[in-house]
C-alpha positions as CSV (number, residue, x, y, z in Angstrom):
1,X,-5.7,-13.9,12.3
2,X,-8.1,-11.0,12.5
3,X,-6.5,-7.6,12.8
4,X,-9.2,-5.5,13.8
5,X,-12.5,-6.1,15.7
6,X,-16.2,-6.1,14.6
7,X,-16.9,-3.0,16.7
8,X,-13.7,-0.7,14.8
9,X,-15.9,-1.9,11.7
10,X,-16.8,1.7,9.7
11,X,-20.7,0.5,9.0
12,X,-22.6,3.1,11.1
13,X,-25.9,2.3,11.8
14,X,-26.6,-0.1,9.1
15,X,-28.1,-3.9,9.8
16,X,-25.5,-6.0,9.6
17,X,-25.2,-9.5,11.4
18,X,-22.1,-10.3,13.5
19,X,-21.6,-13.6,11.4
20,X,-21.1,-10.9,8.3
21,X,-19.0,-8.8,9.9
22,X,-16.6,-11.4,11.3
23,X,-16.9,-13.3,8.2
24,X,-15.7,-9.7,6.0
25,X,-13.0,-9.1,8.6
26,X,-11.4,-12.4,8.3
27,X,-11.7,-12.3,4.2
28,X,-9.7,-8.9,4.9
29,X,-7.1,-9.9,7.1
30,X,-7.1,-13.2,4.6
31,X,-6.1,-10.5,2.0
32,X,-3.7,-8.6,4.0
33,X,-1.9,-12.2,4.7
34,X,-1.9,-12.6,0.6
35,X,-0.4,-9.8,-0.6
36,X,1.9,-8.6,2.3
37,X,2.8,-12.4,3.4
38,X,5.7,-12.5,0.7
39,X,7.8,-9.5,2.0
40,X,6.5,-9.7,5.8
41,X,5.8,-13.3,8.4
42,X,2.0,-12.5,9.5
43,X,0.6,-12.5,11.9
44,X,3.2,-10.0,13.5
45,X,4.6,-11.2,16.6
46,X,4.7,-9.5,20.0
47,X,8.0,-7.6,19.0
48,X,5.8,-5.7,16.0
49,X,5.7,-1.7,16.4
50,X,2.6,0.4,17.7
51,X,2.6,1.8,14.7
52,X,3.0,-1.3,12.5
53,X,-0.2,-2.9,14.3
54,X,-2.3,0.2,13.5
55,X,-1.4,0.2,9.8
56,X,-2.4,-3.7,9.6
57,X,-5.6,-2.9,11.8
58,X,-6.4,0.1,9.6
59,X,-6.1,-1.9,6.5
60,X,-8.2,-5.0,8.0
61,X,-11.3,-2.2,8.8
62,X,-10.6,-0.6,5.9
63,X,-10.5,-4.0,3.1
64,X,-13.4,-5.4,5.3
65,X,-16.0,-2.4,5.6
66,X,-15.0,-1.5,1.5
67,X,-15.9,-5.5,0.6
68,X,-19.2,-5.4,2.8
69,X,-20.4,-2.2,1.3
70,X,-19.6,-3.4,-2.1
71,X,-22.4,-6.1,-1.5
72,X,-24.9,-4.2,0.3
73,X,-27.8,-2.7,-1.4
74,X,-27.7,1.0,-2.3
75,X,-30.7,3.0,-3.6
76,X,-29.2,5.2,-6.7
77,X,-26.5,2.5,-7.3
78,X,-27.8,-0.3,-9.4
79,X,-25.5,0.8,-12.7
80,X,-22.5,0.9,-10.4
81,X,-20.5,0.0,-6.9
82,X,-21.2,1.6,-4.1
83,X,-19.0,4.8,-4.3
84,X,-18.2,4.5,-0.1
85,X,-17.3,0.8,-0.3
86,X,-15.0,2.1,-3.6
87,X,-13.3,5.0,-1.6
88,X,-12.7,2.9,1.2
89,X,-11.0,-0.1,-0.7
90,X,-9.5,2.9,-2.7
91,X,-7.6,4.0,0.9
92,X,-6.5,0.4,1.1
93,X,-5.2,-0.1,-2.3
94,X,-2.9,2.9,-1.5
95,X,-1.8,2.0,1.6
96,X,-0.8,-1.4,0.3
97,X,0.5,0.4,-2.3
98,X,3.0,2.3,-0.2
99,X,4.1,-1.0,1.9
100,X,5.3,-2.9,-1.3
101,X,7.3,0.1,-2.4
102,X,8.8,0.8,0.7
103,X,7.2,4.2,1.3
104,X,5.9,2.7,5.1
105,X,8.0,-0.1,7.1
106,X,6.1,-2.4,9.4
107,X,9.1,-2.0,11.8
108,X,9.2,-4.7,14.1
109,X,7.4,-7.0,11.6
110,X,9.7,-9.7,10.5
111,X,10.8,-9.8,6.8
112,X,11.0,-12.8,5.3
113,X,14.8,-14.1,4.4
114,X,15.1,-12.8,1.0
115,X,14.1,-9.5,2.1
116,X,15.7,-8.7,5.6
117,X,18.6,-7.3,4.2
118,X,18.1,-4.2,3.2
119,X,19.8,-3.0,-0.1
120,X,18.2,-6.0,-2.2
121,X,17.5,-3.5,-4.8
122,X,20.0,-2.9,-7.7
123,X,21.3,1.2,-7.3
124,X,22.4,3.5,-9.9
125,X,24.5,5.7,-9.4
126,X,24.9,8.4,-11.9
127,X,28.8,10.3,-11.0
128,X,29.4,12.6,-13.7
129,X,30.1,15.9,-13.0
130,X,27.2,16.9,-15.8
131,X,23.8,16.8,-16.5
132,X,23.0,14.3,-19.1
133,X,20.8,16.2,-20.8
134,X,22.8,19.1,-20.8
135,X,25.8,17.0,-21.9
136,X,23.6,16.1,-25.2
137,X,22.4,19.4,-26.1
138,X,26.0,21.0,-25.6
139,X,25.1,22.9,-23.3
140,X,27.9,21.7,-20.8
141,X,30.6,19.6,-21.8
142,X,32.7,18.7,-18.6
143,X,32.2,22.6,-17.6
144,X,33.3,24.1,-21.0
145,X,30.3,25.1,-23.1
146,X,30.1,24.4,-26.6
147,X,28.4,25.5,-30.3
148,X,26.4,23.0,-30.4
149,X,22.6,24.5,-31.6
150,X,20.1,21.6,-31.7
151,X,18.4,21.2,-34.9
152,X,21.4,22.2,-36.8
């Protein structure tokens, strides 16, 4: 399922044919599906967040328009890619990026079983009254400070 439609497509005035663009969109949502469809079950359902919805629409225009500038034509660009179809798959790579660390929630989107619950994640939890580093170089040994000179 498409997340985005042809028209929200960021090509300007360039010539491109519908059966591209809908073919690029789909191959973008296809990719959104692959590497988000572990953690989240996509297509979201009617209970999915505004917000949620715009960050999958934003990544759909912005994986599709990147991969159909990356194989159009540029004058000046033969011994590399096209540098807006780079930034704008760039964008998406970042935005993915903070999805499967946890920096943005799809709220409403449902997780898949393994990760619904949230603190899946191992914690550490570091209780000493000192700093670590401090502790090694002397500096502070459970609030007395010692002679300790590193080096020596």
């Amino acid at each position: 399922m498409a997340y985005c439609e042809s028209s929200d497509l960021l090509f300007g005035d360039l010539p491109i044919s519908s059966e591209n663009k809908v073919r690029w969109i789909n191959a973008g949502a296809d990719e959104i599906d692959r590497r988000l469809g572990h953690i989240y079950v996509l297509p979201p359902g009617s209970s999915a967040d505004p917000h949620a919805l715009l960050v999958l629409k934003q990544l759909n225009v912005l994986v599709s328009t990147g991969r159909g500038m990356m194989a159009q034509p540029a004058a000046g660009e033969d011994n590399g890619v096209n540098a807006y179809g780079e930034y704008l798959l760039r964008d998406a790579e970042n935005i993915f990026k903070c999805i499967l660390d946890g920096d943005i929630d799809l709220i409403g989107v449902e997780k898949r079983e393994e990760f619904a619950v949230s603190g899946n994640a191992p914690t550490v939890v570091y209780e000493d009254s000192i700093s670590a580093v401090d502790a090694f170089y002397g500096f502070a040994v459970r609030g007395e400070t010692t002679r300790y000179t590193p080096g020596f």
